[in-house]
C-alpha positions, 0 to 999 in steps of 0.5 A, a space after each residue: 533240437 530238443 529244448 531242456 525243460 526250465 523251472 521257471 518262477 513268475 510273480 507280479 508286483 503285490 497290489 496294496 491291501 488297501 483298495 480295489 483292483 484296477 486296470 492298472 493292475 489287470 493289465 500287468 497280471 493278464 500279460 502275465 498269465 498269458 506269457 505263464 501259460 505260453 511257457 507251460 505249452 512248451 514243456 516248462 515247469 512254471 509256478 505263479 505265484 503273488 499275494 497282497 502287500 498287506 502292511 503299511 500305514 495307509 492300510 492303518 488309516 484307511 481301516 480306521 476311516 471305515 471303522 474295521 480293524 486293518 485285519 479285517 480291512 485286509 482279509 476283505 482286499 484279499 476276497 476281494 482282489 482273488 474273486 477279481 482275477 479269477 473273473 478274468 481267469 488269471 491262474 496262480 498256483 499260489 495267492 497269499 498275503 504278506 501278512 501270514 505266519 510263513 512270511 512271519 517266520 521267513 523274514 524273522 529267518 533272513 534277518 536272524 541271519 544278518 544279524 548274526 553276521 553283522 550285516 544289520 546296522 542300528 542309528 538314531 534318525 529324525 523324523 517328522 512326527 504327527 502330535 495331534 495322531 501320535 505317529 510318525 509320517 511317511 513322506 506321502 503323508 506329508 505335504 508342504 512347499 518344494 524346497 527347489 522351485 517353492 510350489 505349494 501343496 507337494 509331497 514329502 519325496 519329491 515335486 510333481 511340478 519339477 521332478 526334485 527329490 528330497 527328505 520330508 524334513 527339507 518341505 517348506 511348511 509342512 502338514 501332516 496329511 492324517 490330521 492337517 497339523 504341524 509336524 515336529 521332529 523326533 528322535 527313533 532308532 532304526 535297523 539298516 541292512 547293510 547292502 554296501 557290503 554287498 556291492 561287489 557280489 551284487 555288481 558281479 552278479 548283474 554282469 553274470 548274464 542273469 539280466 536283460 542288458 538294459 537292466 543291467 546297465 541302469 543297476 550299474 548307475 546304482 553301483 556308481 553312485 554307491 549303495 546306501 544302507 537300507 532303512 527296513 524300520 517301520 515305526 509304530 503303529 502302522 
């Protein structure tokens, strides 16, 4: 039997601008270099493709803590990771950053877009908020008391000691990773994208045969749950 050629888009999950490859890394991007020149042998137009995940407030923090600008700091993990892979003659097509003019103009696209069609939601959120560095805090930025079993020294999400979850604001004397002070609470306004109006397409679409079984059947406790409106406001600076 004759196989149809596929296109076939493969990528892996962006390592973080803020340091150096590890195993970790190298272990997901061999395989998938491996499984892309396999399908390439048999006759499928496959493009590789990834890029660096270059924005966040650790990569902020780690550029001040070497005194370069995060630009800098970004531009060097770039050198850095790309001289990495090719040391083990992993291939792609295409290997760019998050922080690039395309990406700039695609994600101002796709939001316009939900905007335009009232799918973007704005509220005023609480936060936790460092005084003394004049920012607000990621929950991995914030360390402090398990509100459930009450061990010390764990962060903002969750317990490392017994696996509880939970908000920054619900840790037990909490202290700012960045500067060791005591957070307070501010007021900011953030964006949601609405995704509860796309449960019922979503839920469709995990059905339609596009996933693995098994994947598809832990989306579905998601949908069970119910889909929360997504937060994709970062306050400043970061």
């Amino acid at each position: 039997m004759t196989q149809v050629a596929k296109k076939i888009l493969v990528t892996c999950a962006l390592p973080y601008a803020n340091g150096s490859i590890h195993l970790g890394h190298m272990l997901e991007h061999i395989q998938a270099d491996v499984w892309v020149r396999y399908q390439r042998m048999r006759g499928h137009e496959v493009n590789f493709i990834c890029a660096d995940d270059a924005h966040g407030t650790p990569i902020m923090l780690k550029a001040q803590q070497l005194g370069i600008t995060p630009e800098q700091m970004i531009g060097e993990m770039s050198q850095e990771h790309q001289t990495d892979f090719a040391g083990f003659n992993i291939s792609y097509d295409n290997y760019h950053s998050t922080h690039s003019e395309e990406n700039r103009q695609l994600s101002e696209l796709i939001y316009s877009r939900l905007k335009e069609n009232g799918f973007i939601k704005n509220r005023t959120i609480s936060q936790l908020y460092d005084p003394e560095k004049g920012m607000f805090l990621p929950d991995r930025f914030v360390k402090g008391t398990c509100p459930k079993c009450k061990s010390p020294d764990q962060y903002g999400d969750n317990c490392e000691v017994c696996g509880a979850t939970y908000s920054p604001t619900e840790l037990i004397e909490p202290k700012s990773v960045v500067s060791g002070a005591t957070p307070v609470m501010r007021d900011s306004e953030h964006f949601f994208f609405d995704l509860p109006s796309f449960s019922e397409m979503l839920q469709a679409w995990t059905r339609s045969g596009a996933l693995q079984e098994q994947v598809a059947n832990k989306m579905q406790e998601w949908f069970e749950s119910g889909l929360q409106q997504w937060d994709i406001s970062r306050d400043a600076p970061y």
